[in-house]
MDAnalysis code that builds the backbone (N, CA, C; Angstrom):
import MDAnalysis as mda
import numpy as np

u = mda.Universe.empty(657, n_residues=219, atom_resindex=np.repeat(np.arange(219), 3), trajectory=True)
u.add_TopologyAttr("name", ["N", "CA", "C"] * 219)
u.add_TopologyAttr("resid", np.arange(1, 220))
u.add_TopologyAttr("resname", ["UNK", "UNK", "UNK", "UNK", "UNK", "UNK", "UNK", "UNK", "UNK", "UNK", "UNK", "UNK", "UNK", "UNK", "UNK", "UNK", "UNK", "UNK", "UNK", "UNK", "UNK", "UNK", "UNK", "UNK", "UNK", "UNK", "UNK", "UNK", "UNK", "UNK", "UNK", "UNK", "UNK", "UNK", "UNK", "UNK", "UNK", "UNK", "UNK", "UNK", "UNK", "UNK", "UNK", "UNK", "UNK", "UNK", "UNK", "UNK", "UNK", "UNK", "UNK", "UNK", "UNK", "UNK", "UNK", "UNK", "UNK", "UNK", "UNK", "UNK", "UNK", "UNK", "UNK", "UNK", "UNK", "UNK", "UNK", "UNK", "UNK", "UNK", "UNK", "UNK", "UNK", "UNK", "UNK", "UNK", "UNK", "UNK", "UNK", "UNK", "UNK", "UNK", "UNK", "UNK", "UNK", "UNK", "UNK", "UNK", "UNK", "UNK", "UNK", "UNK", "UNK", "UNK", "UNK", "UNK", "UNK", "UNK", "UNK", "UNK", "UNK", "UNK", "UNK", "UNK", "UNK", "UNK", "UNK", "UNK", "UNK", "UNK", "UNK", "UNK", "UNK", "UNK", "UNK", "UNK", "UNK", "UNK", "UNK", "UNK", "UNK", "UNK", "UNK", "UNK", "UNK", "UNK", "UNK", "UNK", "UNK", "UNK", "UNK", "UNK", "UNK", "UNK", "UNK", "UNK", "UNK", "UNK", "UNK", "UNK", "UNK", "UNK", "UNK", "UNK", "UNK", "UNK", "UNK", "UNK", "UNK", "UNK", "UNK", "UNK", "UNK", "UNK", "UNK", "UNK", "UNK", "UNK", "UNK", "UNK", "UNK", "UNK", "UNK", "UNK", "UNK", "UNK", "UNK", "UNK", "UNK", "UNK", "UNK", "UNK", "UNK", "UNK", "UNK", "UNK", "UNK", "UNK", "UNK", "UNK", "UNK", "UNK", "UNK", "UNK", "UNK", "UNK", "UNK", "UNK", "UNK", "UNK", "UNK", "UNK", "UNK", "UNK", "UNK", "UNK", "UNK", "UNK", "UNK", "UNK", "UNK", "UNK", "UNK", "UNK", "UNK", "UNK", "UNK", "UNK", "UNK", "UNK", "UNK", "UNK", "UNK", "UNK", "UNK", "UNK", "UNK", "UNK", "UNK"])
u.atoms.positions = np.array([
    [162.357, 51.146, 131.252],
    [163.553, 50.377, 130.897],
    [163.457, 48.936, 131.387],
    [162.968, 48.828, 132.639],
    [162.567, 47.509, 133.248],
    [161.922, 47.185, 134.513],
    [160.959, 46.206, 134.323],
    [160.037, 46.483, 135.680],
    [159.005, 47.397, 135.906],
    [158.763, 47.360, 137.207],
    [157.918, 48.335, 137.180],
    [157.765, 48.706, 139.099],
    [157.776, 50.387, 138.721],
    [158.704, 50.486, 139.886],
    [157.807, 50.369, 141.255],
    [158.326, 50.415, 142.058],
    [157.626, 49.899, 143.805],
    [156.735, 51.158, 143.926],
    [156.393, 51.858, 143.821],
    [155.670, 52.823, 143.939],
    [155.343, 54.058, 142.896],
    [154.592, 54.906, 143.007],
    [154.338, 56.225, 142.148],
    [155.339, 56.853, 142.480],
    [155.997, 57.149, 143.552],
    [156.796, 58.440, 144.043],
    [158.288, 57.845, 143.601],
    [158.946, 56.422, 143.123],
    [159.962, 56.173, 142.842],
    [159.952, 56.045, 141.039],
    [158.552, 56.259, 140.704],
    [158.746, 55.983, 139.254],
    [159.655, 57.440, 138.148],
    [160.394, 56.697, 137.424],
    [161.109, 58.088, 136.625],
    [159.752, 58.930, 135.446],
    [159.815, 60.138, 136.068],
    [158.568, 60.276, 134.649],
    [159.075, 61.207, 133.897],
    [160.126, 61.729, 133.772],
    [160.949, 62.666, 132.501],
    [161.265, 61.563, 132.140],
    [161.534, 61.549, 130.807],
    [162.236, 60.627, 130.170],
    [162.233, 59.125, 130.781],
    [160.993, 58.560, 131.308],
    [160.655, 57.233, 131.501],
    [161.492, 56.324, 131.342],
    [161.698, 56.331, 129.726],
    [162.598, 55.398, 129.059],
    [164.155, 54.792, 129.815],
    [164.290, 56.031, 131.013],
    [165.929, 55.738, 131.591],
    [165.407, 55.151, 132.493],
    [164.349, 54.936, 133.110],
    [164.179, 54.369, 134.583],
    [164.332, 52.975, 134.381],
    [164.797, 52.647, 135.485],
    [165.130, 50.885, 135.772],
    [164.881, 50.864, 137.327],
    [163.893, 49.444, 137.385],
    [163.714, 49.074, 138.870],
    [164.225, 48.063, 139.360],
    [164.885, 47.627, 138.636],
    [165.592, 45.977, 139.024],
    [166.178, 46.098, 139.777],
    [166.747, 45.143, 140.897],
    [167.953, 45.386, 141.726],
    [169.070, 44.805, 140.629],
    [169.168, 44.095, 139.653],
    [170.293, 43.974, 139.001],
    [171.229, 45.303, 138.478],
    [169.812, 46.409, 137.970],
    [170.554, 47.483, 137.592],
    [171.535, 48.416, 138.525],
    [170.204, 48.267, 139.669],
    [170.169, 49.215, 140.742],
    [171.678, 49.086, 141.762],
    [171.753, 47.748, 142.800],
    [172.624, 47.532, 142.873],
    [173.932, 47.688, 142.514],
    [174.578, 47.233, 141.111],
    [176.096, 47.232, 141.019],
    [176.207, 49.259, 141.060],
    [174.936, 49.984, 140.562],
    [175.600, 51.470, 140.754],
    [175.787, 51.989, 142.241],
    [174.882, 51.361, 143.350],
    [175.350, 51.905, 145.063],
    [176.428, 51.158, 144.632],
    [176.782, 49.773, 144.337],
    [178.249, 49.648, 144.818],
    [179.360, 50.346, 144.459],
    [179.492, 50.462, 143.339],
    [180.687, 51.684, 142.248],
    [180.675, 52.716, 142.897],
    [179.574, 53.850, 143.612],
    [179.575, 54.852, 143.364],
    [180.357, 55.020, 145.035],
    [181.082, 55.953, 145.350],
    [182.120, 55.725, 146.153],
    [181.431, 56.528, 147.218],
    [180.221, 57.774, 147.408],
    [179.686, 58.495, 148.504],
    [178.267, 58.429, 147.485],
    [177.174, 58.975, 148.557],
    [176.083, 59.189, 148.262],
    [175.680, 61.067, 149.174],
    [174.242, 61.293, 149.046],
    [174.087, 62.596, 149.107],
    [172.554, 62.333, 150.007],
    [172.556, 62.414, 151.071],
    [171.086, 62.057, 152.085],
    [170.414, 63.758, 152.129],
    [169.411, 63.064, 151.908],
    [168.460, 64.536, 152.040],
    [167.400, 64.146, 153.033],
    [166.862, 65.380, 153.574],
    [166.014, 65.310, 154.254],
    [165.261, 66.652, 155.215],
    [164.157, 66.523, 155.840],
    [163.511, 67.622, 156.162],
    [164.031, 68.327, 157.716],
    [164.118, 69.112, 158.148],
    [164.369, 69.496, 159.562],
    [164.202, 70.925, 159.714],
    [163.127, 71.193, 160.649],
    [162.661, 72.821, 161.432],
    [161.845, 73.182, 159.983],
    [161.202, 71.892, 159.280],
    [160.532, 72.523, 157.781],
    [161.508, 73.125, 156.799],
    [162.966, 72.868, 156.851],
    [163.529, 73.221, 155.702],
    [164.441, 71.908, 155.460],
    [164.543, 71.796, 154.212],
    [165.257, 70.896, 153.726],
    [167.061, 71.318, 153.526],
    [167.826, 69.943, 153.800],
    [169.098, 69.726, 154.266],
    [169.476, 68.485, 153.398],
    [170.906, 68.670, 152.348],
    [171.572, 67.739, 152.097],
    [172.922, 67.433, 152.267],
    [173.233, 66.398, 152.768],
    [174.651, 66.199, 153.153],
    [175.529, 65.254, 152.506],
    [176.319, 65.122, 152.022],
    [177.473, 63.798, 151.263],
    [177.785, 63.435, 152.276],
    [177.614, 62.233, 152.305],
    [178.707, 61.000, 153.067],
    [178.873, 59.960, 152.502],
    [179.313, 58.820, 153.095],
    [179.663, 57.230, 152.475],
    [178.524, 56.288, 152.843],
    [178.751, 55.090, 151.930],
    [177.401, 54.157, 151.954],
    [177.984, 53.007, 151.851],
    [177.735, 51.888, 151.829],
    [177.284, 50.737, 151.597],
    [175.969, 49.916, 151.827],
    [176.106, 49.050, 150.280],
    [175.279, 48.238, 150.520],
    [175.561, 46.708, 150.963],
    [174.474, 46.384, 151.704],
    [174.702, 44.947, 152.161],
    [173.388, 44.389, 151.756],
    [173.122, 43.593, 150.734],
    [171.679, 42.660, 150.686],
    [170.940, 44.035, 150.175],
    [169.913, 43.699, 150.908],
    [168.672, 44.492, 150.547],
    [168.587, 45.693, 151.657],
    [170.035, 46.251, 152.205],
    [169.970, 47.404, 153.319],
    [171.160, 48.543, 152.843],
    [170.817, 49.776, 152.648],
    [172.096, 50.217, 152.550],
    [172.410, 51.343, 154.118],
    [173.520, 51.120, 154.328],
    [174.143, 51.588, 155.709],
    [175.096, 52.916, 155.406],
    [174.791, 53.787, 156.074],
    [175.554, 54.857, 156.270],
    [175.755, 55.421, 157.727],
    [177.291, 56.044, 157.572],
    [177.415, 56.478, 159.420],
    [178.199, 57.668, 159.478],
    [178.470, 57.853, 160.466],
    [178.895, 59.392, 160.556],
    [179.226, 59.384, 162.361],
    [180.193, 60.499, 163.324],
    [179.742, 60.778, 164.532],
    [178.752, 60.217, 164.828],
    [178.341, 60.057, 166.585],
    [177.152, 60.347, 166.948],
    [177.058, 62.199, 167.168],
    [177.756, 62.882, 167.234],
    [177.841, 64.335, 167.107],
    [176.931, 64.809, 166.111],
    [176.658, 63.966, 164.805],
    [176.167, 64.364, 163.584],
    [174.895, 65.052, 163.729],
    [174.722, 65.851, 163.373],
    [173.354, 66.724, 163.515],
    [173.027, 65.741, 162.638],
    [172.801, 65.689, 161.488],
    [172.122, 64.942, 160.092],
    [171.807, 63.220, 161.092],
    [172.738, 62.772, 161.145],
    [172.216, 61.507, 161.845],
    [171.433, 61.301, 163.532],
    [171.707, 62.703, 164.185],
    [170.746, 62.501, 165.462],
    [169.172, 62.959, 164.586],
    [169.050, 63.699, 163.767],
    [167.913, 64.087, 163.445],
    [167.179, 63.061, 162.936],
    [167.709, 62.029, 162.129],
    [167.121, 61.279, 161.168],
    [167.218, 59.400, 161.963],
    [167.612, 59.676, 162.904],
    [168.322, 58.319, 163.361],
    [167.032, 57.442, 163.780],
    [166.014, 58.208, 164.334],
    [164.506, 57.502, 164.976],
    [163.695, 57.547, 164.143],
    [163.848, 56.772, 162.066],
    [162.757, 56.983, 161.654],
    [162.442, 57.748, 160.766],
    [162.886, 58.614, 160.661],
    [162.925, 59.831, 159.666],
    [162.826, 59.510, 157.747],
    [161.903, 60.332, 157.448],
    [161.802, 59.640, 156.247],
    [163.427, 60.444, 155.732],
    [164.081, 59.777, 154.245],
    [165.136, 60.266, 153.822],
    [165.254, 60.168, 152.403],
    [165.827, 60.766, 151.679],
    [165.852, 60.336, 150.475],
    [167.406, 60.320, 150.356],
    [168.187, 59.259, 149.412],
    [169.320, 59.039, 149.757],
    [169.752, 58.782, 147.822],
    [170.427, 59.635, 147.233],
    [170.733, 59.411, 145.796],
    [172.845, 59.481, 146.039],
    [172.676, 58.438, 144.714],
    [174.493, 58.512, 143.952],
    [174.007, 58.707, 142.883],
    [175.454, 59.118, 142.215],
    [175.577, 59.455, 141.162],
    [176.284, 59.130, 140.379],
    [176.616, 58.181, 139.004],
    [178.202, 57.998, 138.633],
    [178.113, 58.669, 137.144],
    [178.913, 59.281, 137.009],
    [178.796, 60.323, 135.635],
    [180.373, 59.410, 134.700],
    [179.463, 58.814, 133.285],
    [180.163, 58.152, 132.396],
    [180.781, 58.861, 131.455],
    [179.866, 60.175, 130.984],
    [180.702, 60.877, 130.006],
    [180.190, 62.011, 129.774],
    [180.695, 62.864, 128.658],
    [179.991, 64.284, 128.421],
    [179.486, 63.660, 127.190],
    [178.071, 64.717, 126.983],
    [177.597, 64.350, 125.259],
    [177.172, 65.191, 124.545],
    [178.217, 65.705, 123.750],
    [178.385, 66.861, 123.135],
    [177.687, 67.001, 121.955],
    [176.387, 67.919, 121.942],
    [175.947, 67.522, 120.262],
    [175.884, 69.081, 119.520],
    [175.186, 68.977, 118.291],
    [175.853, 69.821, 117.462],
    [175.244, 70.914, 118.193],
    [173.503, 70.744, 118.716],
    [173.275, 72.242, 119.417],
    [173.392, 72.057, 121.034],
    [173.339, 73.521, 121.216],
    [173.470, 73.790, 122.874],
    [172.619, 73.222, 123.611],
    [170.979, 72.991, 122.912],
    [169.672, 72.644, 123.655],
    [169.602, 71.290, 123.740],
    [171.023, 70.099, 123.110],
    [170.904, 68.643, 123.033],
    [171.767, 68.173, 123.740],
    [172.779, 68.925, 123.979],
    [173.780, 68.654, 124.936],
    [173.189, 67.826, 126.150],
    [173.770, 66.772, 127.007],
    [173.530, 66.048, 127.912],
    [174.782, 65.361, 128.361],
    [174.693, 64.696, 129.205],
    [175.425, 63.590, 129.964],
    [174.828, 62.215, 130.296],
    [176.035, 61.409, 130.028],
    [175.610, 59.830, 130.220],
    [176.033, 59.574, 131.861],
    [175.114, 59.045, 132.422],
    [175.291, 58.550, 133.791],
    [174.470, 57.585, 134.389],
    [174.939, 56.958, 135.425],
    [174.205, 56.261, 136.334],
    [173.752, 56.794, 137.504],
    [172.455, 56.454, 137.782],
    [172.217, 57.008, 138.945],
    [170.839, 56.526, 139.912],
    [170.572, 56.420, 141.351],
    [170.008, 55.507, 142.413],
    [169.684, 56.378, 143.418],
    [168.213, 56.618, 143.240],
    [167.584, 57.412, 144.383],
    [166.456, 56.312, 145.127],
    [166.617, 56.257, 146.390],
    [166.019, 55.462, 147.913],
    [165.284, 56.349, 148.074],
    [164.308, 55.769, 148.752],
    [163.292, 56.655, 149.556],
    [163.365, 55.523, 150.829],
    [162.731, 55.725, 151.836],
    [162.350, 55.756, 152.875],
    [163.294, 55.760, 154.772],
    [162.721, 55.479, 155.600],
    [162.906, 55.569, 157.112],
    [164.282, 55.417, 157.275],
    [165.190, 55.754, 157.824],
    [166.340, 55.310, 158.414],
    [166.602, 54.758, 160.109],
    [166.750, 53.839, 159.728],
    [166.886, 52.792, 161.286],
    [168.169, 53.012, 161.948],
    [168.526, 53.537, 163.388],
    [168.993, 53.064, 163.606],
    [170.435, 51.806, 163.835],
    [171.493, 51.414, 163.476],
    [171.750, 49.860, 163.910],
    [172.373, 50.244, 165.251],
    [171.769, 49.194, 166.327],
    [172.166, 49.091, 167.819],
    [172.534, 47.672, 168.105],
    [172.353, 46.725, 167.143],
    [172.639, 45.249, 167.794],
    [174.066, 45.239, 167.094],
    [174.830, 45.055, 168.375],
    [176.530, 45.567, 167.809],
    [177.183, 44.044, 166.851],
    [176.438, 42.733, 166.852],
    [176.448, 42.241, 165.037],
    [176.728, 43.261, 164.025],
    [175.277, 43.184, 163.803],
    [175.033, 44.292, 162.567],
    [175.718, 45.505, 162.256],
    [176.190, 45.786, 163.617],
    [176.655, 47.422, 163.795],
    [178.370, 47.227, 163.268],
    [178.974, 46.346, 163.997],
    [179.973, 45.859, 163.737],
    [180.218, 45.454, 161.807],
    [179.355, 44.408, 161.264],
    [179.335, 44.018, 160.573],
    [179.484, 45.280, 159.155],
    [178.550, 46.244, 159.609],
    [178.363, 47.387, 158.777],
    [179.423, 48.102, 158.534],
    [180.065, 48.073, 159.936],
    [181.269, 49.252, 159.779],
    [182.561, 48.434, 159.068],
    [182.621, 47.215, 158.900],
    [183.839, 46.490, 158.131],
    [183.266, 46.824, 156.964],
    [182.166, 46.528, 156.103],
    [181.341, 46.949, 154.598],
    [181.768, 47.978, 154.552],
    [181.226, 49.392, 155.456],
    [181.692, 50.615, 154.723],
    [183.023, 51.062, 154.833],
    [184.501, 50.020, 155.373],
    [185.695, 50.286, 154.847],
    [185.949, 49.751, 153.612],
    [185.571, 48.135, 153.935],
    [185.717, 47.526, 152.437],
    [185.214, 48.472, 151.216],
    [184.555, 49.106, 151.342],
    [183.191, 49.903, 149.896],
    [184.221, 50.673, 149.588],
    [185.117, 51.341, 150.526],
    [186.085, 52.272, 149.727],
    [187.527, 52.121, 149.126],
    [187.473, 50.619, 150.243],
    [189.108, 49.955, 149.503],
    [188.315, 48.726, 149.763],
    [188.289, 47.756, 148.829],
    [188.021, 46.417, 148.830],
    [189.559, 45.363, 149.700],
    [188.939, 44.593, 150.694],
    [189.856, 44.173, 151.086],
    [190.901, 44.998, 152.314],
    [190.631, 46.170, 152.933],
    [190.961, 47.122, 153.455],
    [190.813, 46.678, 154.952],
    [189.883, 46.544, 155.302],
    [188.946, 45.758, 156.693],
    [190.341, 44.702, 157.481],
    [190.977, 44.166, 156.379],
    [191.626, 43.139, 156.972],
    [193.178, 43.236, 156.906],
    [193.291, 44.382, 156.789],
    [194.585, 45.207, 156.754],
    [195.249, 45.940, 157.828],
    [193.848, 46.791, 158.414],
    [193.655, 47.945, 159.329],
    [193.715, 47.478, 160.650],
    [193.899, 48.155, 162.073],
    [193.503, 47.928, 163.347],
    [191.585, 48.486, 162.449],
    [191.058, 47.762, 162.892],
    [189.303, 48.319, 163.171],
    [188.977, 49.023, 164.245],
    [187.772, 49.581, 164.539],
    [187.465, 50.237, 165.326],
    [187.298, 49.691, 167.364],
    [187.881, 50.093, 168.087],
    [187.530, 49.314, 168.911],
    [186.340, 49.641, 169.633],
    [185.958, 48.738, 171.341],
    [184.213, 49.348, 170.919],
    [184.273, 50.613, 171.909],
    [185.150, 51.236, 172.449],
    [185.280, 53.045, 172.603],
    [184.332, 53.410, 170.926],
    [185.584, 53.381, 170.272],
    [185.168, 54.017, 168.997],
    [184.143, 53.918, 168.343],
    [183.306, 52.651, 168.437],
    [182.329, 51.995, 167.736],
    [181.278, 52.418, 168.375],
    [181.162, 53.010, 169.463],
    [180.390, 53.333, 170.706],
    [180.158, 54.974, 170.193],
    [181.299, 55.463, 169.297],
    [181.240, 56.641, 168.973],
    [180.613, 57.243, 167.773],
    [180.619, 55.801, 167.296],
    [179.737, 56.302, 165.905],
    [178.479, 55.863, 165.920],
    [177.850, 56.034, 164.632],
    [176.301, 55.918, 164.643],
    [176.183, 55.430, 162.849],
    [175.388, 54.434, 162.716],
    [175.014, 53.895, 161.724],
    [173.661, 53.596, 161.424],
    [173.521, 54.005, 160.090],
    [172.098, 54.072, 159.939],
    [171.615, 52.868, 158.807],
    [170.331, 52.876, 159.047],
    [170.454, 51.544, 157.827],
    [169.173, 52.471, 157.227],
    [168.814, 51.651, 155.292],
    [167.684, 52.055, 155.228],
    [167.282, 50.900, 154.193],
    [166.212, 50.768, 153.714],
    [166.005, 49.522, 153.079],
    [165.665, 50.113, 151.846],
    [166.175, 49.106, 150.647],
    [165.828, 48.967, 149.630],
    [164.956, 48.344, 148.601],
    [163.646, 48.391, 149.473],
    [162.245, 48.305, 149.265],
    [161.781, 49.390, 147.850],
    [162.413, 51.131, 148.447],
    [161.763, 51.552, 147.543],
    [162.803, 52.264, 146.753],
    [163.677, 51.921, 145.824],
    [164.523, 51.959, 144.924],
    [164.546, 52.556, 143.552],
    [165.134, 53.525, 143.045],
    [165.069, 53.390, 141.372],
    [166.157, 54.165, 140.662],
    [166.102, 53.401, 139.736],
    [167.948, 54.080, 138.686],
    [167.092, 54.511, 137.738],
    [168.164, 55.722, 137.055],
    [167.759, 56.265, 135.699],
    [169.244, 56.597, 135.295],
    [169.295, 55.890, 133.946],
    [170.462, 56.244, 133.122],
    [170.579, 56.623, 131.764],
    [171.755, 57.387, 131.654],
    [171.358, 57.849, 130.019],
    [172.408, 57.063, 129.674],
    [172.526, 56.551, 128.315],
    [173.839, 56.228, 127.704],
    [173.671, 56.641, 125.821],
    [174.748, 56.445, 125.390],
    [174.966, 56.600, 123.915],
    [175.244, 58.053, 123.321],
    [174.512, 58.519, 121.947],
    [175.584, 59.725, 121.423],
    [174.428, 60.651, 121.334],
    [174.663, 61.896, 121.246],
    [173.959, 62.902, 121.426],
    [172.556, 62.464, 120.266],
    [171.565, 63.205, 120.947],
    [170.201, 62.985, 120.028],
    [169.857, 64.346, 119.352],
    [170.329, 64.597, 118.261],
    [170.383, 65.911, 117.723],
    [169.058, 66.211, 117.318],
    [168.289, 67.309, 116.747],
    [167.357, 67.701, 115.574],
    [167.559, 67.216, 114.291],
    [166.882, 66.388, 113.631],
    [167.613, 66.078, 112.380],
    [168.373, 66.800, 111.327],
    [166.568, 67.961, 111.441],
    [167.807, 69.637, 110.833],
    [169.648, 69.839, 110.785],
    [169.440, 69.410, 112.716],
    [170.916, 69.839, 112.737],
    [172.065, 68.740, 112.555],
    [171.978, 67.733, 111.568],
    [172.804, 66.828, 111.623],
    [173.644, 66.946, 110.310],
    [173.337, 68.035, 109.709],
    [173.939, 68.939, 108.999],
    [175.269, 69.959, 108.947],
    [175.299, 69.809, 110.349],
    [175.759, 71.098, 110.792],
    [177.561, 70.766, 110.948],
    [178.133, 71.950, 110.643],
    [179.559, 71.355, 110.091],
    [180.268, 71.456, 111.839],
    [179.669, 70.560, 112.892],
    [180.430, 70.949, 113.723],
    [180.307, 69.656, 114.448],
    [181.448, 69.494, 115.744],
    [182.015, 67.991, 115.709],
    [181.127, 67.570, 117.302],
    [180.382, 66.485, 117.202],
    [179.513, 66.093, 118.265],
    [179.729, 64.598, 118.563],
    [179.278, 63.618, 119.500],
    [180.020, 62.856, 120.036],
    [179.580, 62.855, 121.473],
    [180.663, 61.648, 122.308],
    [180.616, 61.624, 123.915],
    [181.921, 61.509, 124.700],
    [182.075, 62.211, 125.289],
    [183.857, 62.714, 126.047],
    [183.516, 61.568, 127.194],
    [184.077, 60.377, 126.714],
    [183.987, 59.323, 128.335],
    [184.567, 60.162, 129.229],
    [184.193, 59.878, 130.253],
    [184.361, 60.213, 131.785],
    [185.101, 58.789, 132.921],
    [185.552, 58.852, 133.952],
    [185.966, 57.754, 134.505],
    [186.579, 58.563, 135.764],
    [186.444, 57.352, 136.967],
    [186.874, 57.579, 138.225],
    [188.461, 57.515, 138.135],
    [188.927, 57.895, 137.939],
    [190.918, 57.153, 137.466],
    [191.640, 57.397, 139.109],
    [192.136, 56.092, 139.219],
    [193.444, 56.207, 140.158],
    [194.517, 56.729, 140.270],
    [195.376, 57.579, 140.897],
    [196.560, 57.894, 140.663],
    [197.700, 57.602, 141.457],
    [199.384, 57.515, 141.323],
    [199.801, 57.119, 142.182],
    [200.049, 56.958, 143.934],
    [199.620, 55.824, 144.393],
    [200.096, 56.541, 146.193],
    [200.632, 57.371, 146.407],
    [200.049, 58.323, 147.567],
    [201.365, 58.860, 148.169],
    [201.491, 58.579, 149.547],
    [202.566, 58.006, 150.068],
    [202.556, 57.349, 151.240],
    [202.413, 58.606, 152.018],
    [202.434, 58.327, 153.453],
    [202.325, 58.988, 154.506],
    [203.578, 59.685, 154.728],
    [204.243, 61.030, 154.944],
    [205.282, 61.417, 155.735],
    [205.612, 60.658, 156.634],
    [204.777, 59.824, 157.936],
    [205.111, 59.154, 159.159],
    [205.145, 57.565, 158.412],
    [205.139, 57.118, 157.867],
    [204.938, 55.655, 157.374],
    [206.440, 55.108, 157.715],
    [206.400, 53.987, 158.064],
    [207.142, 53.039, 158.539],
    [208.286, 52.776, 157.708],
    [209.398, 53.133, 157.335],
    [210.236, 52.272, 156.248],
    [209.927, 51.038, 156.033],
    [209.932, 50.708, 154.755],
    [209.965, 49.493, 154.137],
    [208.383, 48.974, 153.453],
    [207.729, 49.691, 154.219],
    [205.928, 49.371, 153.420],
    [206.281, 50.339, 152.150],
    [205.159, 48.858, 151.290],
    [204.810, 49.458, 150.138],
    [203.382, 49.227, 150.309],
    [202.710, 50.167, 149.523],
    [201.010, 50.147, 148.981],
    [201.049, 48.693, 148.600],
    [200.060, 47.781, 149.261],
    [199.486, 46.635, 148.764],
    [198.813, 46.470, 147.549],
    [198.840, 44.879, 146.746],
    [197.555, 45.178, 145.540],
    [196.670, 46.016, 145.738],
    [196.032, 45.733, 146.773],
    [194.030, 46.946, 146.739],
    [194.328, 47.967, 146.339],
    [195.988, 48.815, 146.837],
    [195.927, 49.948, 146.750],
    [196.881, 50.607, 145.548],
    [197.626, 49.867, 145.394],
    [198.323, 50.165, 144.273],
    [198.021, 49.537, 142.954],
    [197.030, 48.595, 142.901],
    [196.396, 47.986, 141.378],
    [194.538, 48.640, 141.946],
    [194.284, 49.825, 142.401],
    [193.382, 50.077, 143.056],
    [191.840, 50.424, 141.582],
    [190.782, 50.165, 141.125],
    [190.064, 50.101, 140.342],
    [188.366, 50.293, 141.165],
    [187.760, 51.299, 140.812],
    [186.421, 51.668, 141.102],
    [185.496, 50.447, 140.666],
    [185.427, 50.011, 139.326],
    [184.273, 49.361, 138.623],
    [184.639, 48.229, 139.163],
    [183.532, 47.620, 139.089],
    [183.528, 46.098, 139.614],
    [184.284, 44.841, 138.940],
    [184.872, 44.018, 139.441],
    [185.574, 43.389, 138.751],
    [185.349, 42.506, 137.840],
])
């Protein structure tokens, strides 16, 4: 689709045609996609966990406890593989064997660092509030450094990167384009729904823009 990717082990080889190595592609999908899914090896068996991400530049940061089994294991180094996912629609075609889905999607490979220089560490943990409410960071009490002391953030670089996406309408058999039955693509979408404030909330607050004009895709 474009480029050509940083390595053999990041290149798409089903269906080639969806892979993209650009950071133009690559990028805006870590940002949209609201959690990611870290995998990785431990006692020789493999382990995957959902959590939250952001990206900053050319690093994407994820954190959790320091309690975290998944992040004491992986915190010194550990190779990781780290994928999102954003699913655009269903794609319904006339047979069962063409059926597919349109999506975006961003699998990382390598080491996870660490962050200990409380800059960076700091810096990271305002990104991964902002990533889930834009503008959120400067709303909130933040973490103080008890708390900050309590978590653990990992960085990993986006050196070795790659998206594969499908888009458009089902790719039938030509045979079957015949067929008296109704095929197409069921968009999909992250949708907002109304606040619901807190039971304990303060009289008189209302949900701010971020949260009440609140929107996934980029602006």
């Amino acid at each position: 689709m474009s480029e050509t990717p940083p390595s053999e082990r990041t290149r798409v080889k089903r269906h080639p045609e969806r892979g993209a190595y650009d950071r133009a592609t690559i990028d805006p999908i870590l940002d949209e996609a609201l959690f990611c899914h870290v995998g990785y090896v431990t006692d020789g068996r493999p382990r995957v966990i959902p959590t939250i991400h952001v990206r900053v530049d050319d690093t994407l940061y994820i954190h959790g406890s320091n309690a975290s089994r998944t992040l004491r294991t992986i915190k010194d180094g550990e190779e990781v593989c780290i994928v999102t996912t954003l699913l655009d629609g269903l794609v319904l075609a006339r047979s069962a064997f063409m059926h597919s889905m349109n999506y975006r999607s961003v699998v990382v490979y390598g080491p996870a660092r660490e962050v200990t220089e409380r800059e960076e560490k700091w810096m990271a943990q305002k990104a991964l509030v902002d990533h889930v409410c834009a503008g959120r960071s400067d709303q909130v009490r933040m973490p103080t450094e008890d708390e900050l002391r309590q978590t653990t953030i990992l960085a990993v670089s986006l050196e070795a990167a790659s998206a594969n996406l499908r888009t458009g309408p089902p790719k039938d058999d030509e045979a079957d384009y015949d067929l008296p039955v109704w095929a197409g693509v069921l968009p999909m979408a992250t949708v907002p729904q109304t606040p619901q404030d807190d039971p304990r909330l303060n009289p008189g607050l209302e949900p701010p823009p971020n949260v009440a004009e609140y929107r996934r895709l980029p602006a």
